[in-house]
MARGU-811213 format. One line per field, with one value per atom (N, C-alpha, C, CB): atom name; x, y, z. Coordinates in pm, whole numbers, plus 50000, padded with zeros to 5 digits. Glycine has a CB too. Layout:
<pts>
atome	CA	... $
px	X	... $
py	Y	... $
pz	Z	... $
</pts>
This chain:
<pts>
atome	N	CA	C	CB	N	CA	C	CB	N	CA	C	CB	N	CA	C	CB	N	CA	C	CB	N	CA	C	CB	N	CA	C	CB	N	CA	C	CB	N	CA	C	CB	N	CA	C	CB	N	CA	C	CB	N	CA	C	CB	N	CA	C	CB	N	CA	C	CB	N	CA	C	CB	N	CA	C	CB	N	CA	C	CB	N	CA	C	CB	N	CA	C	CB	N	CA	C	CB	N	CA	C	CB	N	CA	C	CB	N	CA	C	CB	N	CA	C	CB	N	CA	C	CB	N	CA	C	CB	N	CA	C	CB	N	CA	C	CB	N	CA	C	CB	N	CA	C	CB	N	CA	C	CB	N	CA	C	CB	N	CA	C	CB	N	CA	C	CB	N	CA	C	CB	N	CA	C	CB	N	CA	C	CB	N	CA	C	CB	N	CA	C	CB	N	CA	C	CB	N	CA	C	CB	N	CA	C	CB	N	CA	C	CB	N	CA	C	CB	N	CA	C	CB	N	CA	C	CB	N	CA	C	CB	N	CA	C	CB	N	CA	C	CB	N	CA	C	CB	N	CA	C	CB	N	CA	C	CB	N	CA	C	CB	N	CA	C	CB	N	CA	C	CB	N	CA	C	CB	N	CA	C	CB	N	CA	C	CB	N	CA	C	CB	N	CA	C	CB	N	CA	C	CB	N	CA	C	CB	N	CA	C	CB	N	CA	C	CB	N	CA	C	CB	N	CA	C	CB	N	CA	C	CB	N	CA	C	CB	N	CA	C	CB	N	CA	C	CB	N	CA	C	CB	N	CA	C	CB	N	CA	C	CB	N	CA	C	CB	N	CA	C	CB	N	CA	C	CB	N	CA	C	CB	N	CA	C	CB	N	CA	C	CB	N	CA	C	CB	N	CA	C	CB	N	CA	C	CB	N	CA	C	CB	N	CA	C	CB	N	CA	C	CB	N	CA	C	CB	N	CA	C	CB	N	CA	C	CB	N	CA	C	CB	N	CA	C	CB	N	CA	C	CB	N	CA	C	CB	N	CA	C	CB	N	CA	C	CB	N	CA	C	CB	N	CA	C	CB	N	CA	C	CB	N	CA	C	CB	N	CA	C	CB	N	CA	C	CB	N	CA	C	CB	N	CA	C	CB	N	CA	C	CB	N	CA	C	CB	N	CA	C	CB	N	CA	C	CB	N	CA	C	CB	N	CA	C	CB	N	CA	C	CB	N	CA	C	CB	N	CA	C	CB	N	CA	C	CB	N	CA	C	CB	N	CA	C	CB	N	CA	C	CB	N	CA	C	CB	N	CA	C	CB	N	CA	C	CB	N	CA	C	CB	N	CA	C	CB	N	CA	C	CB	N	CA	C	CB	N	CA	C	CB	N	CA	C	CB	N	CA	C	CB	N	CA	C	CB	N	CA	C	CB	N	CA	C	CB	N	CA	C	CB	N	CA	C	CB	N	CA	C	CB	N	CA	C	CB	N	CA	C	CB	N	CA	C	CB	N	CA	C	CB	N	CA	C	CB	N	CA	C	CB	N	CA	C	CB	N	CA	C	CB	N	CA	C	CB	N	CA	C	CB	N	CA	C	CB	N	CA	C	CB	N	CA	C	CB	N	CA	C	CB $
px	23420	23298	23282	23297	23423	23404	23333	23527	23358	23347	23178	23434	23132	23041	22906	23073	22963	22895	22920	22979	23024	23033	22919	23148	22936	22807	22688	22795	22645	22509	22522	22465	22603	22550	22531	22647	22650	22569	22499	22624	22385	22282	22209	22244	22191	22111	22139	22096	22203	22214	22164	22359	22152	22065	21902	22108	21890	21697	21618	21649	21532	21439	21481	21433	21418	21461	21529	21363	21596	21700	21606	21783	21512	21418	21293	21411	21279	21180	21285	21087	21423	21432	21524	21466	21536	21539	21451	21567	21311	21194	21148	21081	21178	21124	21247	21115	21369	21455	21448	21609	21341	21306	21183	21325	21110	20996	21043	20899	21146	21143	21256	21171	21332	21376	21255	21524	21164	21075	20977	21000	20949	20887	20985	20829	21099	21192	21170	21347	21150	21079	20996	21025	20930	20826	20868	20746	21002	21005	21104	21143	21125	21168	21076	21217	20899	20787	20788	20630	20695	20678	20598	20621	20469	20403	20396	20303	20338	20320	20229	20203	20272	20210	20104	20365	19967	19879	19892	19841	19824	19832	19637	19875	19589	19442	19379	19343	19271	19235	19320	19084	19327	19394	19508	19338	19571	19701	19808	19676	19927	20031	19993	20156	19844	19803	19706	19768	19685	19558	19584	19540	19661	19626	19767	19561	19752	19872	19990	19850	20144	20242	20240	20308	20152	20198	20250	20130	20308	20430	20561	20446	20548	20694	20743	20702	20554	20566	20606	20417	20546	20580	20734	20544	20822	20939	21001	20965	20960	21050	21051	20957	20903	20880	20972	20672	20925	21024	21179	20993	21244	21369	21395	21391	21313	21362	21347	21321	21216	21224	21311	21073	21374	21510	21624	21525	21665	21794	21752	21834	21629	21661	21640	21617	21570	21583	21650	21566	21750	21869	21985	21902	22045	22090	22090	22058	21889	21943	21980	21820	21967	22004	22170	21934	22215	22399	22439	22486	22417	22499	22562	22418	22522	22528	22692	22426	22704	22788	22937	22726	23043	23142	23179	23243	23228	23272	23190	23287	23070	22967	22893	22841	22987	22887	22785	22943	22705	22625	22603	22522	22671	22753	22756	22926	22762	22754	22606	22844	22524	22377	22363	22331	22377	22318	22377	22360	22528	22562	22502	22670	22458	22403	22224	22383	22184	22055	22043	22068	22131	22178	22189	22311	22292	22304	22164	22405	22093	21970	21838	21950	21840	21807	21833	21817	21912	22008	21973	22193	21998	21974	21835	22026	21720	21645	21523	21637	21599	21547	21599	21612	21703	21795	21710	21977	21708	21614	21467	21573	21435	21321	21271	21263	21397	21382	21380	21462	21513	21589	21498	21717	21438	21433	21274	21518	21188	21010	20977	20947	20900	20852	20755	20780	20635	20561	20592	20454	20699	20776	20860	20826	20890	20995	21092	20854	21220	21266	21215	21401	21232	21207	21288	21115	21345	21429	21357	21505	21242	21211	21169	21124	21181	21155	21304	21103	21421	21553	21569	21645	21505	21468	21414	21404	21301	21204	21307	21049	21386	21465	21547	21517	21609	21706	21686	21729	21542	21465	21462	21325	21399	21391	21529	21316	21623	21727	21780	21816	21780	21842	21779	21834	21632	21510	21522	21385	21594	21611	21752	21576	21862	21980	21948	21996	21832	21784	21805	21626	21681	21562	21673	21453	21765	21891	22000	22036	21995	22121	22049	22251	21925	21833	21812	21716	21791	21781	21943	21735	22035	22218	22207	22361	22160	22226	22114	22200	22008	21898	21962	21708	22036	22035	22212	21970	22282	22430	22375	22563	22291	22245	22206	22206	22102	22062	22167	21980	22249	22334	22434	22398	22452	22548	22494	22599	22339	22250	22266	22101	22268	22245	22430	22219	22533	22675	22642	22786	22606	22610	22551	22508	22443	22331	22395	22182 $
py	12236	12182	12222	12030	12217	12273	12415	12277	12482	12650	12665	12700	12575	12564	12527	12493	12392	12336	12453	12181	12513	12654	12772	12724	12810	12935	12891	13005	12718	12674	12681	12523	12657	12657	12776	12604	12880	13024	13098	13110	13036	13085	13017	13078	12876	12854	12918	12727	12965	12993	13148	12963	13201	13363	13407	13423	13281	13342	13263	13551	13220	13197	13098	13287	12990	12860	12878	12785	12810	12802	12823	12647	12723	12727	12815	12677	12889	13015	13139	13063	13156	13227	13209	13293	13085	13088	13117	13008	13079	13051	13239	12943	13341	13456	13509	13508	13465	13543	13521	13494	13366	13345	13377	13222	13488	13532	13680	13496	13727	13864	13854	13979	13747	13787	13744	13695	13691	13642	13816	13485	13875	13983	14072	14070	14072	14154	14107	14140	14032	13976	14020	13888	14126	14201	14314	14213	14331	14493	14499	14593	14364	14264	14219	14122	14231	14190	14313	14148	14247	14392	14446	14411	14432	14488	14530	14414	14646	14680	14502	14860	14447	14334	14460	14199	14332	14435	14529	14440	14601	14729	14774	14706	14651	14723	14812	14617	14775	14875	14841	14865	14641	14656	14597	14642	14643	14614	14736	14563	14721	14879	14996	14913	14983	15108	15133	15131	15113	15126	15258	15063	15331	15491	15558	15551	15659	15775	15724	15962	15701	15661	15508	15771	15430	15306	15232	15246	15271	15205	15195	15207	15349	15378	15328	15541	15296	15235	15071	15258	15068	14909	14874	14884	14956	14974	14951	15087	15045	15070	14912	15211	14879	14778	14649	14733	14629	14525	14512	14489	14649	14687	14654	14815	14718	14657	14545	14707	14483	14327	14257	14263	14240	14220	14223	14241	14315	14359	14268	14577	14331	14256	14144	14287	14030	13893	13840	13859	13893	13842	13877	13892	13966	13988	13890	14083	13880	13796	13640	13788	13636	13490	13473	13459	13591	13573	13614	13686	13738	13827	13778	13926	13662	13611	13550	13559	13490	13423	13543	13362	13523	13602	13657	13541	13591	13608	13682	13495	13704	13779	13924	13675	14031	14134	14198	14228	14258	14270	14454	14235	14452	14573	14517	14610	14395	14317	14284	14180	14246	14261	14417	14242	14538	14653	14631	14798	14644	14658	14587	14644	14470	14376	14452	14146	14488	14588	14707	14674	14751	14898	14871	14969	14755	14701	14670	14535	14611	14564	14650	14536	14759	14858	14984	14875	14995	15053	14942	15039	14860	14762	14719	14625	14736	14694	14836	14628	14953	15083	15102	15219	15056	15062	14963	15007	14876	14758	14796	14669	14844	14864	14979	14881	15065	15171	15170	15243	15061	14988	14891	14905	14741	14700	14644	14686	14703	14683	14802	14676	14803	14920	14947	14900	14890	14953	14983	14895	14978	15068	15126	15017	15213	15338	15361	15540	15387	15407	15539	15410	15533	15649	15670	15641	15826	15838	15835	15941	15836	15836	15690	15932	15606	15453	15447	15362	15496	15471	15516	15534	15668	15711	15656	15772	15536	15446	15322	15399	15313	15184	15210	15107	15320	15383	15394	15493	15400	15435	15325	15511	15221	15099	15014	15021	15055	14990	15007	15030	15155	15209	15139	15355	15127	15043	14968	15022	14846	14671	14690	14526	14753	14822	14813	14994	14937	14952	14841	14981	14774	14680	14616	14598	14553	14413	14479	14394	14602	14618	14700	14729	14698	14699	14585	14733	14481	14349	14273	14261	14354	14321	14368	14416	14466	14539	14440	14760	14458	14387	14245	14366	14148	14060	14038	14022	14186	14187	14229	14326	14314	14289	14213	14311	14171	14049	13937	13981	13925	13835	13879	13770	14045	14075	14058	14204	14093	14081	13946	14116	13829	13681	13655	13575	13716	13709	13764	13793	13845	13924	13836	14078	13829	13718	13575	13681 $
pz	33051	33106	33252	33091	33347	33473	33496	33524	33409	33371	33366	33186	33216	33210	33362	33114	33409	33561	33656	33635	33707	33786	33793	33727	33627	33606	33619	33469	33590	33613	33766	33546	33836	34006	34032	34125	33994	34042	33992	34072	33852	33827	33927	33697	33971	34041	34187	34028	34240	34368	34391	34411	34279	34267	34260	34133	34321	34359	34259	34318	34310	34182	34150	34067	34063	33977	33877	33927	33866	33669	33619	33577	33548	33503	33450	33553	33592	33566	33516	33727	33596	33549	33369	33659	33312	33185	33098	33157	33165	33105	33068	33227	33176	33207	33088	33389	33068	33018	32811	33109	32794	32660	32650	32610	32721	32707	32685	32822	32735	32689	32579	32813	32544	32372	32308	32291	32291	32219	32206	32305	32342	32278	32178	32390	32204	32122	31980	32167	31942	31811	31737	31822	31804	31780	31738	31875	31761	31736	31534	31925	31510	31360	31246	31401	31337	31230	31159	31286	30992	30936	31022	30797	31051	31078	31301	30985	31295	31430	31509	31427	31585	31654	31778	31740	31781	31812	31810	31886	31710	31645	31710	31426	31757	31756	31871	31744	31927	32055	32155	32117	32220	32308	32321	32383	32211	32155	32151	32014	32075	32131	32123	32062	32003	31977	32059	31853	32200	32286	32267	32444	32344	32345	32313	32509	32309	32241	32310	32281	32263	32276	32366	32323	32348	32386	32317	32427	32159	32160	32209	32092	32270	32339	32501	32342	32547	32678	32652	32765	32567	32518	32536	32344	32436	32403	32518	32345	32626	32769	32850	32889	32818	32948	32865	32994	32740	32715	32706	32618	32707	32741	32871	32719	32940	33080	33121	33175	33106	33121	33008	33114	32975	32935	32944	32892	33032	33044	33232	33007	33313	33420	33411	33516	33306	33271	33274	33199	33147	33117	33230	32980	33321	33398	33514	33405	33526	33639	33574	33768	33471	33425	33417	33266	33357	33318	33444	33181	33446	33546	33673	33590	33776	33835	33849	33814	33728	33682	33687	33537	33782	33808	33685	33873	33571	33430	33366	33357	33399	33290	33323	33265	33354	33420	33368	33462	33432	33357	33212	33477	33255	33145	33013	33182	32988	32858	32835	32861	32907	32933	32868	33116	32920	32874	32724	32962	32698	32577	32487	32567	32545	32401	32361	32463	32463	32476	32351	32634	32403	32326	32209	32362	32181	31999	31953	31968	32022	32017	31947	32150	32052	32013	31888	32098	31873	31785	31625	31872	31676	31533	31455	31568	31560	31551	31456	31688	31521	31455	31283	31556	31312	31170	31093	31181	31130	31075	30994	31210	31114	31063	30939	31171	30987	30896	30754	30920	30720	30604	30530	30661	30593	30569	30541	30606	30622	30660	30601	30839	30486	30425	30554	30262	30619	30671	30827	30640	30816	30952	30941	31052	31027	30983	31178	30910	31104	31225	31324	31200	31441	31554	31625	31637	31676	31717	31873	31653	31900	32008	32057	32015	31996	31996	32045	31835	32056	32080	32216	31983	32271	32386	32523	32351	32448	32528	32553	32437	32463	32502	32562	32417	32579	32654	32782	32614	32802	32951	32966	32977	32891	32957	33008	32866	32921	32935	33084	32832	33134	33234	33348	33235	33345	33467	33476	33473	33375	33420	33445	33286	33389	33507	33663	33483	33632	33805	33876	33836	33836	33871	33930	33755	33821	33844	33995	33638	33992	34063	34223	33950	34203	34317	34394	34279	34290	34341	34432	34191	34356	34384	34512	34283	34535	34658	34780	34651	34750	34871	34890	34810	34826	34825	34885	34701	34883	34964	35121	34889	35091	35210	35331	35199	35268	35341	35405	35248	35255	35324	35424	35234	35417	35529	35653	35526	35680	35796	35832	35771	35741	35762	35868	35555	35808	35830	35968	35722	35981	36151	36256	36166	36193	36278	36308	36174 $
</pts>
């Protein structure tokens, strides 16, 4: 239980509210949900199919808002780096193509749907360890000062 109370303080002590950022981190598994329906979710004009490959932009952005969601939600936490964040991504990805391929007649896997997640994956990487460094920063500036 101590373990448990520990990682809740240093999620809270990493920016942002618990809260929002739980709230931001069950909004992007919830879009990942989307990639498990049979069918394409908004499929219409201004939906994934707005214009030529926005499913693959789709793919990226919710990869990345995911990986930096969830990152900044675990990662924080000394015990949890965020390397387990990408890996669980990657399975994610990886599973979700297989899935679809296997199991949703009216979807089919893409090897370039694996590409987009790959990109995305690498950008909420970024994003999270962009945010790591500005925020060692600062505090080294705050230490000097």
């Amino acid at each position: 239980m101590e373990t448990l109370r520990r990682a809740l303080d240093d999620i809270a002590d990493h920016g942002y509210s618990r809260s929002l950022r739980i709230g931001l981190a069950v909004l992007a598994l919830l879009l990942n949900i989307g990639f498990y329906l049979p069918k394409v979710p908004g499929g219409g004009e201004l939906g994934v199919g707005a214009f030529a490959h926005a499913d693959k932009v789709f793919h990226a952005l919710v990869f990345a808002f995911t990986v930096w969601t969830v990152g900044r939600l675990l990662a924080p936490v000394r015990r949890f780096p965020i390397g387990w964040v990408v890996l669980a991504a990657i399975f994610n990805a990886l599973f979700s193509e297989a899935f679809q391929g296997l199991f949703l007649p009216s979807r089919s896997a893409d090897f370039f749907d694996l590409v987009a997640d790959s990109l995305g994956i690498a950008l909420g990487a970024a994003a999270w360890r962009y945010e790591q460094l500005r925020a060692g920063l600062q505090n080294q500036n705050e230490e000097i000062n």
